[in-house]
C-alpha angles and dihedrals in degrees: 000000000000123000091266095053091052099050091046079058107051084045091060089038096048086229117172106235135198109200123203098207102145114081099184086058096029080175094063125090149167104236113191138097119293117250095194141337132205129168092279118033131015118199127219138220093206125215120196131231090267092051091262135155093277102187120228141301135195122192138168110273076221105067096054119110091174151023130188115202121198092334125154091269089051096041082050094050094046092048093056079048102061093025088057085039086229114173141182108229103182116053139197125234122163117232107175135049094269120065095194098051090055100048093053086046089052093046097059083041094063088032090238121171102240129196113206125200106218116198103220087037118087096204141051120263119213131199151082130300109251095164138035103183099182091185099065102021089237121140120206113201127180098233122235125193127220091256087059098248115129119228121187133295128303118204122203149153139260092232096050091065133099112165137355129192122209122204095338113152096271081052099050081043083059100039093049092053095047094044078045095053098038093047096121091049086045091058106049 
C-alpha cells in the first residue's frame, strides 16, 4: 500500500495519523485526521500536543517518508481530543482538479492566517489570501508578520510551494496581534 492509499484509508477510518514529511527534522509530524487525499497533496485537520483544535496542513504525498496509524502516540493525541471536546468546524473537501488551488481558495474564504513553506525561500511567509489567479497558478498573499503588522503583498507561485498551514496556534498568535494592532481601523 502506497502513502496515498494509506491516507484515503485513515480518512474513511477516521484514523488519527502522525506524518513524517520533513526530511531535514525527521523527528518532527502533523499529527491530525486527514480532510481529503489525491495522488499529490492530503490535507490535515490538525490536533496539538495538548489535544487541542490544530487547524489544518496540507503537504505534498511526495515528500513523506512515514505514516503512524492508530499507534500509541496517535490513541494518546485523539483521547485529549475528545476528553478537551475539541472540533473542527470548518472542513476541507477539493472540488476541482487542483488540491492546492482550492485550499488556498478556501483559506481566503474562511480569512485564515496561512504560513506557506516556499521552496527557494528559506523562511516561512505569513499572511492572508488575498488572490487566487487560476490562469496563471500564482497566489498573492498580504503579508503579516509574527508580530501581526502587515507589510505589503508577496506574490508566488503554485509550484514554489511545499506546505501551508491554515489557522494552526502560531496562525491564530499572528491573527490576534494584528486584529489587535489594527483595532481602530477594525472599528470604523
Amino acid at each position: 500500500m502506497n502513502f496515498a492509499e494509506t491516507l484515503i484509508k485513515a480518512k474513511e477510518n477516521g484514523d488519527v495519523v502522525s506524518v513524517f514529511s520533513n526530511g531535514s527534522d525527521p523527528h518532527k509530524c502533523g499529527v491530525g485526521t486527514v480532510e481529503d487525499v489525491d495522488g499529490e497533496y492530503f490535507v490535515i485537520a490538525g490536533i496539538s500536543t495538548f489535544g487541542l483544535y490544530g487547524g489544518y496542513q496540507i503537504k505534498r504525498v511526495e515528500d513523506i517518508f512515514r505514516i503512524d496509524v492508530e499507534c500509541e502516540y496517535e490513541q494518546e493525541y485523539k483521547a485529549l481530543y475528545k476528553a478537551r471536546d475539541q472540533k473542527h468546524e470548518k472542513h476541507f473537501h477539493k472540488i476541482s482538479d487542483d488540491m492546492l488551488e482550492d485550499f488556498f481558495e478556501w483559506c481566503a474564504e474562511n480569512k485564515f492566517v496561512i504560513a506557506v513553506g516556499i521552496r527557494e525561500y528559506a523562511d516561512t511567509v505569513y499572511g492572508i489570501v488575498s488572490e487566487v489567479d487560476r490562469g496563471w497558478a500564482v497566489i498573492t498573499l498580504d503579508e503579516i508578520t509574527e508580530k501581526g503588522i502587515k507589510t505589503g503583498k508577496i506574490h508566488f507561485g503554485l509550484d514554489s510551494v511545499y506546505q501551508v498551514c491554515a489557522d494552526g496556534s502560531d496562525e491564530q498568535k499572528i491573527d490576534a496581534l494584528y486584529k489587535f494592532n489594527n483595532k481602530s481601523d477594525m472599528e470604523e
